[in-house]
C-alpha positions in Angstrom: 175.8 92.6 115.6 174.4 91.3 118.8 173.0 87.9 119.1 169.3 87.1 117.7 170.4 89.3 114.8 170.0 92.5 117.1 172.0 95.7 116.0 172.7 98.7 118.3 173.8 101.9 116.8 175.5 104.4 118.1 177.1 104.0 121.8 175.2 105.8 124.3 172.3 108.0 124.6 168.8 108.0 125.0 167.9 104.5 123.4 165.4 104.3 120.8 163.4 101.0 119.2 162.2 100.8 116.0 159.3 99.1 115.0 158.2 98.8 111.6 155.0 98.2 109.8 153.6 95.2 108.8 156.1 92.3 108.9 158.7 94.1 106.7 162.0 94.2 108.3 163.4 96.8 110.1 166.5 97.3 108.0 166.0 99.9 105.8 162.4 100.6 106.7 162.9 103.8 108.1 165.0 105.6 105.3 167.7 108.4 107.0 165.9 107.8 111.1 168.5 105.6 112.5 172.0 107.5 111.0 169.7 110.7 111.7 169.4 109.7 115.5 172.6 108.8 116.2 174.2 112.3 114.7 171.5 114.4 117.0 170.9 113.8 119.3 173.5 110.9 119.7 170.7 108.1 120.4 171.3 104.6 120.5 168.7 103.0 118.0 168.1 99.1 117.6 167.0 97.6 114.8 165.6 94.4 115.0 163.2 91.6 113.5 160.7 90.4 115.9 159.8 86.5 115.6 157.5 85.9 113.0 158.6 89.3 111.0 161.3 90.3 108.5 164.4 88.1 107.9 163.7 87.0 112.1 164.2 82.7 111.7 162.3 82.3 114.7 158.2 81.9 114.2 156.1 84.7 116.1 152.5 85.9 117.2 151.3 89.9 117.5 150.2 88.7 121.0 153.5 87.2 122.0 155.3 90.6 120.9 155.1 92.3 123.4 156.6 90.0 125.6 159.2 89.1 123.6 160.7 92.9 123.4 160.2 93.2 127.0 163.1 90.5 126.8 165.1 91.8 124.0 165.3 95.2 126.2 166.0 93.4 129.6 168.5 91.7 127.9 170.4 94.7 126.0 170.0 96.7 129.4 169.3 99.8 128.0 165.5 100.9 128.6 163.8 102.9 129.2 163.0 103.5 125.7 161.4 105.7 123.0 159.5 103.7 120.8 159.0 104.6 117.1 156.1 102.2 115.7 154.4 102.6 112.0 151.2 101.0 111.4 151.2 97.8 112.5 154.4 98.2 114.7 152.3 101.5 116.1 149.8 98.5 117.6 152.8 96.6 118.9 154.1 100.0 120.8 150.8 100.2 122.3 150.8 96.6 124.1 154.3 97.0 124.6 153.6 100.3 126.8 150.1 98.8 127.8 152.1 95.3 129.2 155.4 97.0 130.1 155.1 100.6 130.7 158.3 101.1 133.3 160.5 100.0 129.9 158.7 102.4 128.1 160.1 106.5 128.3 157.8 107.3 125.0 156.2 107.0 121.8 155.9 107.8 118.7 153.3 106.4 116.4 153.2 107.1 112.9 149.6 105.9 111.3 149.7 103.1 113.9 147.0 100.2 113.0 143.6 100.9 115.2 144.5 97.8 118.0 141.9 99.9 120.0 139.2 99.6 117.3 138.0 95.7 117.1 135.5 96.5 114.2 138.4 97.9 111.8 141.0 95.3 113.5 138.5 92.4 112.4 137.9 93.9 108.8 141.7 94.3 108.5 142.4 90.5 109.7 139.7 89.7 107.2 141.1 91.2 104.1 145.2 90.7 104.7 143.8 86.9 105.6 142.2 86.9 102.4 145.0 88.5 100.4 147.5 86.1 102.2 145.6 83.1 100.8 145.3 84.3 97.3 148.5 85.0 97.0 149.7 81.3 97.9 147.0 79.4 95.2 150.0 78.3 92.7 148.0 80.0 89.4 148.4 83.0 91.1 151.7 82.7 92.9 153.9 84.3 90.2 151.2 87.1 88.9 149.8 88.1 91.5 152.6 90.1 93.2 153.9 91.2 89.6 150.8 93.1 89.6 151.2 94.4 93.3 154.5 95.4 92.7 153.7 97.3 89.1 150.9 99.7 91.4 153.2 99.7 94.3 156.5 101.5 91.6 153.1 103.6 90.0 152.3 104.9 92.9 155.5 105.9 94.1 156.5 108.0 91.2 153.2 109.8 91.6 154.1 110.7 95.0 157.9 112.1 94.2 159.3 110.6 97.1 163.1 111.1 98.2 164.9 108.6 96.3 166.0 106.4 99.4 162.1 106.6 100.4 160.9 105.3 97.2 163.6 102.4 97.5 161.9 101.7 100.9 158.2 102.1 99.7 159.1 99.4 96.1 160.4 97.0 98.9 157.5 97.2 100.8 155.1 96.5 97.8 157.2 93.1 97.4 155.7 92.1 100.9 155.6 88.3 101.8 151.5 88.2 101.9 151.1 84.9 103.9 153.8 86.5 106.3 151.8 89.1 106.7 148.6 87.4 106.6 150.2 85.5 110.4 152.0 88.4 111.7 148.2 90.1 112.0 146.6 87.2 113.3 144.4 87.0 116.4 144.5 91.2 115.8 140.8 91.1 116.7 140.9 89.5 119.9 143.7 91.9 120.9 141.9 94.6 120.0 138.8 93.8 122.8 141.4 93.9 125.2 143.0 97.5 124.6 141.3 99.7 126.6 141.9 103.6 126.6 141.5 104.2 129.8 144.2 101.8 131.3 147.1 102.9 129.3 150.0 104.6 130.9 150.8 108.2 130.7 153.3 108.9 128.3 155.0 111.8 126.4 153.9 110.3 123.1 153.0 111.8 119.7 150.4 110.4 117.1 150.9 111.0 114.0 147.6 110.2 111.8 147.2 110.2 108.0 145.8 113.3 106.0 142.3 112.0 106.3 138.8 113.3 106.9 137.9 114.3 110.1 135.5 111.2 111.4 137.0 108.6 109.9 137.4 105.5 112.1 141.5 105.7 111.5 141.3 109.5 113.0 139.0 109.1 116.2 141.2 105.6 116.9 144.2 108.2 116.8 142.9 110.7 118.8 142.0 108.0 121.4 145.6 107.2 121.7 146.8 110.7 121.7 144.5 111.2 124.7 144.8 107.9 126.8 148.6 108.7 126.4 148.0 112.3 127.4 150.3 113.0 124.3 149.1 115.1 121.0 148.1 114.1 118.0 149.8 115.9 114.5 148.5 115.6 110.6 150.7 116.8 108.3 149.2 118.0 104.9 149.6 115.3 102.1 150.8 112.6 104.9 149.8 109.0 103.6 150.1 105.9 105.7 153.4 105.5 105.3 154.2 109.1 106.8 157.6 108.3 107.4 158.2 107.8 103.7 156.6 111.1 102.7 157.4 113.0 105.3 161.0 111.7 106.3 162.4 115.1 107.2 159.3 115.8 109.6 159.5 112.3 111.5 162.8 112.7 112.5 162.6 115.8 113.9 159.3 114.6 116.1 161.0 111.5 117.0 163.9 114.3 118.1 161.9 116.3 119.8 160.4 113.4 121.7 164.1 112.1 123.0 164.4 115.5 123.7 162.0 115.5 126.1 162.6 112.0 127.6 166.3 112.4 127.8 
């Protein structure tokens, strides 16, 4: 265990950085990546909570996040490095490579959150805002994520998700809502300042949700994919959480990828 409650596994290799959705932790969010990567190709993979995120004690803003894992890196001395980012840790990726692409070798966002799309960015502040202040009125403290939770194991069983997935998925609908309602703030204003055409070129991969063809999600995708000058895949059945129901298929992209880089 390094200090700030960093953890490093696996001794050498191409280094990877994990960034998970929402403000969930990092432990445990990615079911089978991290022993996965350190097998083959025999990557070192840190797992760690920004500020403001997880079990982190520290308090923490998405604009400060960047800067803070430029930081974390420096200090663990081991970037370049390939960064695997779902949802909203896909946005984080992107400023990360955006504010510091010579620690960045490449990237691989799975259903990343639209931080180049301020129309859905607002509407998504708006609602987890919302949510995040229902969820704290004392009547609805204790029942409200009793409910969540109920969907959340429903809608897991209907998916017939690897057992270790649907552990990760049931964790995930027991989310800390006003948590998540701060880790998103000020995702709006961000999202004016993301601009295609400045981001770096990168061997990345983009890795959208089995949606129409037009939806706001999938041209926010494919405008990653491009700026990046990486490709964009959809896997057949793929939900948001892609990495859940389609474990086996995000490790070997995120394998391929430090293949490349390496």
């Amino acid at each position: 265990m390094e200090p700030g409650g960093i953890r490093v596994h696996g001794e050498s290799g191409q280094a990877v950085l994990l960034l998970p959705g929402g403000a969930e932790s990092c432990d445990g969010f990615f079911p089978g990546l991290v022993e996965g990567l350190v097998a083959d190709p025999g990557s070192r993979v840190i797992v760690h909570d920004r500020p403001g995120t997880g079990t982190a004690s520290d308090d923490g803003t998405l604009a400060d996040a960047a800067s803070h894992l430029s930081a974390l890196l420096d200090s663990l001395d081991c970037g370049p490095v390939v960064v695997v980012g779902q949802s909203l840790g896909g946005a984080v990726a992107v400023l990360l490579a955006r504010d510091h692409p010579e620690k960045v070798a490449g990237l691989v966002l799975l259903d990343p959150t639209p931080i180049n799309d301020p129309r859905t960015c607002a509407g998504l502040e708006r609602a987890i805002g919302a949510l995040g202040k229902v969820s704290a009125v004392p009547l609805l403290r204790q029942v409200f994520p009793r409910v969540l939770n109920a969907a959340v194991v429903r809608s897991a069983r209907r998916q017939e998700l690897r057992p270790d997935c649907e552990a990760a998925f049931v964790r995930m609908g027991n989310a800390d809502l006003p948590m998540l309602a701060r880790a998103v703030r000020g995702i709006t204003v961000l999202a004016k300042e993301v601009q295609d055409a400045v981001l770096p070129r990168l061997p990345a991969v983009v890795v959208t949700a089995d949606r129409k063809p037009g939806t706001a999600m999938r041209r926010s995708h494919e405008r990653f994919a491009a700026a990046f000058g990486g490709r964009i895949e959809c896997w057949p059945g793929a939900t948001h959480s892609v990495h859940l129901d389609h474990p086996e298929k995000t490790l070997a992209t995120v394998r391929e990828l430090v293949g490349r880089v390496a």
